[in-house]
C-alpha positions, 0 to 999 in steps of 0.5 A: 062370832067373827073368830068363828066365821075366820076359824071356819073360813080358814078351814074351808079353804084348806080344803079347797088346797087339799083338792087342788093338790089331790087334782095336780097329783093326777096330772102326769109328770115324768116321775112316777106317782101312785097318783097317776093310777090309784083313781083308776076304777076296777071292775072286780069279781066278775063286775059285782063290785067297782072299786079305786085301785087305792082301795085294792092294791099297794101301789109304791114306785122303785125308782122314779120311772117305775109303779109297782102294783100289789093287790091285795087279793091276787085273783084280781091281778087280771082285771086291775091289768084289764082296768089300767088298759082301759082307763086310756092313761098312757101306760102299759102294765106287765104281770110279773108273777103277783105283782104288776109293773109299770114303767112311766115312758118319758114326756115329749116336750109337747106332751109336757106342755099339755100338762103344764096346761091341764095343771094350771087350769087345775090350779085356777079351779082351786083359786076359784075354790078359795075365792068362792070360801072368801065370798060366802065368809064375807056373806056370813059377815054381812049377815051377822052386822044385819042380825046378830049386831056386830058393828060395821068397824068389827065387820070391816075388820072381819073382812080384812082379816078374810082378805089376808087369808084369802091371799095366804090361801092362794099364795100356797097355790101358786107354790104348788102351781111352780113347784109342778111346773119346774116338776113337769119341765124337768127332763 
């Protein structure tokens, strides 16, 4: 029983990092990443359908200040030109013939700061993600000791064994959180 709370637990939290790691690609550096455009929604055949960009395109870098954009559907080029307009990300994309080019301008020191702040509150939500997992499994203990019988020492041990997931789990955020500092402070 308990072997199942932590396989599920464990599992749940995993989640939660892949969220957060998701989250943390959107937030802009000064490198260019597919991240930064493939959440952008188009408004595609004529508006009957909306769709991500991931889901129309091949996007890949060439070099570390440049995304390139491939659709798959070339008659869509203007509105995924149009789209990545709008969506106000700081970006001006080029046609060039069937693909569209976009060069990653270079991140002020303040802009890097805003960043730095936008990425740590994403961290802390996925933090909150980890703990809220910790707070249900502990639930789930607490409910087995009333009705399925396990004892208060297996339950204590259950409990431990949670906690050391738990700073496992948030350990792994704090990597993440310092190697997208040292990635957004890079110049």
């Amino acid at each position: 029983m308990i072997e199942q709370i932590l396989s599920s637990t464990r599992d749940r939290m995993r989640k939660a990092i892949e969220v957060t790691v998701a989250d943390l690609s959107s937030v802009r550096s000064g490198r260019a990443t597919p991240g930064l455009v493939e959440q952008i929604t188009v408004s595609a055949y004529g508006g009957s359908q909306t769709l991500k960009l991931m889901e129309m395109a091949t996007i890949t870098t060439t070099d570390a200040k440049t995304l390139v954009i491939a659709p798959f559907d070339p008659s869509q080029i203007r509105d995924i030109e149009k789209a990545i307009l709008e969506a106000n990300v700081g970006f001006t994309p080029v046609v060039d013939g069937e693909v569209i080019r976009i060069t990653i301008p270079p991140l002020s020191e303040e802009r890097r700061r805003e960043y730095l702040k936008l990425a740590k509150a994403k961290l802390e939500a996925g933090r909150i993600m980890v703990r809220q997992v910790r707070h249900d499994a502990l639930k789930e203990l607490k409910r087995n000791e009333d009705e399925a019988g396990i004892s208060e020492d297996q339950r204590n041990n259950g409990e431990k064994r949670v906690q050391e997931l738990t700073d496992e789990m948030i350990a792994e955020i704090d990597r993440l959180g310092t190697k997208k500092e040292t990635e957004l402070m890079q110049v």
